[in-house]
C-alpha positions as CSV (number, residue, x, y, z in Angstrom):
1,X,-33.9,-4.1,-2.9
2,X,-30.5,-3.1,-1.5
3,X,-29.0,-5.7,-4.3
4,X,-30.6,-3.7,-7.3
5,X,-27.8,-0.8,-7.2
6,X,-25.1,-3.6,-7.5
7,X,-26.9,-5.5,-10.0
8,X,-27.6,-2.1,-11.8
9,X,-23.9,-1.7,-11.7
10,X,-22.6,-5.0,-12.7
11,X,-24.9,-4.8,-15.7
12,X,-23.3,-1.5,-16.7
13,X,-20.2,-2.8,-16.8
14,X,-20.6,-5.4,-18.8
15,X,-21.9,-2.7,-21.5
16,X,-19.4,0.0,-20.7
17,X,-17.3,-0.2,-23.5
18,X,-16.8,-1.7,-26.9
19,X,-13.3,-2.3,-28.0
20,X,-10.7,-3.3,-25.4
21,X,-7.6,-1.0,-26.4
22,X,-4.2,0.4,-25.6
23,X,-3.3,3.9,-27.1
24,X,0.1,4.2,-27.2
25,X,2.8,7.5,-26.6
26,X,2.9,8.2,-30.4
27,X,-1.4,7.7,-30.7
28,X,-1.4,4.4,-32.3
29,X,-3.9,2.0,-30.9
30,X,-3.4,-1.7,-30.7
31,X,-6.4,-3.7,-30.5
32,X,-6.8,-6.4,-27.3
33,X,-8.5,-9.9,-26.7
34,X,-11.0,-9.5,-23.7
35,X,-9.8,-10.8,-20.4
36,X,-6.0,-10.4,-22.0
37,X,-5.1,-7.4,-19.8
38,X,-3.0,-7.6,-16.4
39,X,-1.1,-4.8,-14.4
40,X,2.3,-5.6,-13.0
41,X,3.0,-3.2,-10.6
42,X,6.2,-4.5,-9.6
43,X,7.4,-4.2,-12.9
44,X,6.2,-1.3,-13.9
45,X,4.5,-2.7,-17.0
46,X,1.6,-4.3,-18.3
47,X,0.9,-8.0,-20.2
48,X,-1.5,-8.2,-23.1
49,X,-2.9,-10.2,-26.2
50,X,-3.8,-8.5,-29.1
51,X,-6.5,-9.9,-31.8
52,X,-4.4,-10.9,-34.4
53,X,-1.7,-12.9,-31.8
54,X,-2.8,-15.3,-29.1
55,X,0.9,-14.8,-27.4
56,X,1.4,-12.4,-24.6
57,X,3.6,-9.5,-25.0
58,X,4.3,-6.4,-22.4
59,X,4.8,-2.6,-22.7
60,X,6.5,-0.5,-20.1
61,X,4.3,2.2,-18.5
62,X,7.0,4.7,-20.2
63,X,5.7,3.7,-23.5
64,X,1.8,3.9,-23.1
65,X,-0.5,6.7,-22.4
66,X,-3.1,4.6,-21.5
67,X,-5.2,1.1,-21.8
68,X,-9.3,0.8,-21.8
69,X,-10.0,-2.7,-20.5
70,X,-13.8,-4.0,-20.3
71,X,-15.0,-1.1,-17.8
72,X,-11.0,-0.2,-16.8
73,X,-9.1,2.5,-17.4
74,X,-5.5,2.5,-16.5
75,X,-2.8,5.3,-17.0
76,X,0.0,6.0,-16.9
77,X,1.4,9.6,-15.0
78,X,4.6,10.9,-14.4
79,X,3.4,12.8,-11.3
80,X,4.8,16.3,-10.0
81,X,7.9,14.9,-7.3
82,X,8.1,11.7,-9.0
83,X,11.2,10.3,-10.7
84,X,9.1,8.1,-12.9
85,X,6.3,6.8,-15.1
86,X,3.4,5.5,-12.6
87,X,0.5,3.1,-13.4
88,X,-2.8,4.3,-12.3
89,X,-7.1,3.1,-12.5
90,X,-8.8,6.4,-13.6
91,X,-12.0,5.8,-11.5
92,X,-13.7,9.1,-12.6
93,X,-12.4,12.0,-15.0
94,X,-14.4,15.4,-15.7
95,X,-12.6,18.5,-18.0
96,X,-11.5,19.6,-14.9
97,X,-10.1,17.1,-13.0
98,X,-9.5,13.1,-12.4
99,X,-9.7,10.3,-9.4
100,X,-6.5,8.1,-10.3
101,X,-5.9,4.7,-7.8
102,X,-3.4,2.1,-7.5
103,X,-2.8,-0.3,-4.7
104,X,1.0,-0.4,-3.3
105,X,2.5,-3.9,-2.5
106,X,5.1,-5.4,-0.3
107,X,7.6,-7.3,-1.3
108,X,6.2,-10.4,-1.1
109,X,3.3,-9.7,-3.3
110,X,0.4,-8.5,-1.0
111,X,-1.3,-5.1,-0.3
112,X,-0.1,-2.8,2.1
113,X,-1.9,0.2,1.1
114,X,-4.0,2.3,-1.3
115,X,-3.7,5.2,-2.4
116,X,-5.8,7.9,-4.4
117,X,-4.7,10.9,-6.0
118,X,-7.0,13.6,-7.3
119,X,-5.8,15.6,-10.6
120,X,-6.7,19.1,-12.0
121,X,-6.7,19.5,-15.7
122,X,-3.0,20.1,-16.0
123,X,-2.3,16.7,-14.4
124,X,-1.1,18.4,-10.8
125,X,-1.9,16.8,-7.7
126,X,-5.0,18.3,-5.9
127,X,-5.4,16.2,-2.9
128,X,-4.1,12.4,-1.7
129,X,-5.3,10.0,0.5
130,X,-3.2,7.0,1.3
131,X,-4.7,4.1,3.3
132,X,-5.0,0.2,4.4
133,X,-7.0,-2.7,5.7
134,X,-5.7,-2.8,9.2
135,X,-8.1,-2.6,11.9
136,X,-6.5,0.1,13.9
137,X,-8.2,3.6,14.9
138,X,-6.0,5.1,12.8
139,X,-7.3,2.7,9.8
140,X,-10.2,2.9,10.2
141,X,-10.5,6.4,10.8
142,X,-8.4,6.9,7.5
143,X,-11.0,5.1,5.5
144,X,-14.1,6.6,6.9
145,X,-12.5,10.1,5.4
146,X,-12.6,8.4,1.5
147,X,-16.4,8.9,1.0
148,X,-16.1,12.6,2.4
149,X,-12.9,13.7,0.3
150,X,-13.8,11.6,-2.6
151,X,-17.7,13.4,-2.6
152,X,-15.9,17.0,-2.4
153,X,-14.3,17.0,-5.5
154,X,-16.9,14.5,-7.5
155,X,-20.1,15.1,-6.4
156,X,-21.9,15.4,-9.7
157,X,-20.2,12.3,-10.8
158,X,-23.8,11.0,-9.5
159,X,-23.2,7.1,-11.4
160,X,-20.2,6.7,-9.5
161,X,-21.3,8.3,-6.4
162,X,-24.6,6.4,-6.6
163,X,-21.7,2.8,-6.6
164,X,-19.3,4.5,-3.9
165,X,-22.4,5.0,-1.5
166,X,-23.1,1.3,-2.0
167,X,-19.8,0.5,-0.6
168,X,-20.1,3.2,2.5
169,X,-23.5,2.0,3.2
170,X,-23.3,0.8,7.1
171,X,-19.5,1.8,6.4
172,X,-19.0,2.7,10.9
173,X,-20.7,-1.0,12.1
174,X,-17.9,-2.2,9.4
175,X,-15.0,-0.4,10.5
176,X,-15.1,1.5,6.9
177,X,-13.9,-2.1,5.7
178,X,-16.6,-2.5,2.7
179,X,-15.2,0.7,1.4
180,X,-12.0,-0.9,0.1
181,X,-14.1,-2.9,-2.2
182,X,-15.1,-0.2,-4.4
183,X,-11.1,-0.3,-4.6
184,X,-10.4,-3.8,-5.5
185,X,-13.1,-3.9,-8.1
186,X,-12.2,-0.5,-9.8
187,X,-14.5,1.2,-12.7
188,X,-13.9,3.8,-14.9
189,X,-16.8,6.8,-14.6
190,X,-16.5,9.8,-17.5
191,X,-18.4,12.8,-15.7
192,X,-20.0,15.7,-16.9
């Protein structure tokens, strides 16, 4: 029984959206092959295929507003105090506000940390959370605050509460660990 809320989810997913799609700054759409998508945060761009070419081609997150992937969204932001265009998964958006994520690498490729940023409707950020995998108090205590925080601002998002809780079930005899899944596996909600 505790399977049926993933299954529930997974088959959601898979009926999300219909048209995989990039809108662009100037509001022209280009069309996408499914499975043709791929973030490169270290680049500060994004791969693709469209329909009518099976040869992938990239756009800078300066010339995108943003991409719907299968059950993705991804945006881009240039954020109040920063110098640039970011990349972000929307995980949930109301008319009043948005939960935008995006994992931070080190050099060499892997994750160091997460972060999460939550928006009001003029784009402006309301609250952060930056955290990790490490397996220190101070980790672990940092990750049981995401359900909490992320609950305050979206609690009548009730589909992707209903997924969060999922991942926070048992979350303290995990060390908040299973949490970071709900991360790694990101889904766009739209909430009332």
């Amino acid at each position: 029984m505790k399977l049926f809320p993933l299954v529930f989810f997974l088959f959601y997913s898979l009926f999300a959206f219909s048209a995989d799609e990039i809108v662009l700054k100037d509001g022209s759409k280009l069309t996408l092959k499914t499975n043709s998508f791929k973030v490169n945060f270290s680049e500060n761009s994004i791969t693709y295929q469209t329909l009518s070419s099976s040869k992938e081609q990239s756009l800078s997150f300066k010339d995108f507003d943003y991409v719907i992937a299968g059950v993705n969204k991804f945006q881009t932001f240039n954020l109040e105090g920063s110098s640039s265009v970011e990349g972000y998964f929307v995980l949930a958006e109301s008319n009043s506000k948005k939960l935008i994520f995006r994992s931070i690498y080190n050099p060499d490729g892997s994750i160091a940390r997460f972060i999460f940023h939550i928006l009001n409707e003029n784009l402006q950020i309301l609250d952060s959370h930056f955290f990790d995998a490490g397996s220190s108090k101070k980790s672990v205590d940092v990750r049981a605050e995401i359900y909490l925080k992320i609950r305050h601002y979206f609690s009548t998002c009730t589909e992707m509460m209903k997924r969060l809780e999922v991942y926070d079930m048992n979350a303290a005899e995990s060390n908040h660990v299973r949490i970071l899944l709900f991360f790694k596996s990101p889904m766009y909600y739209k909430c009332n």
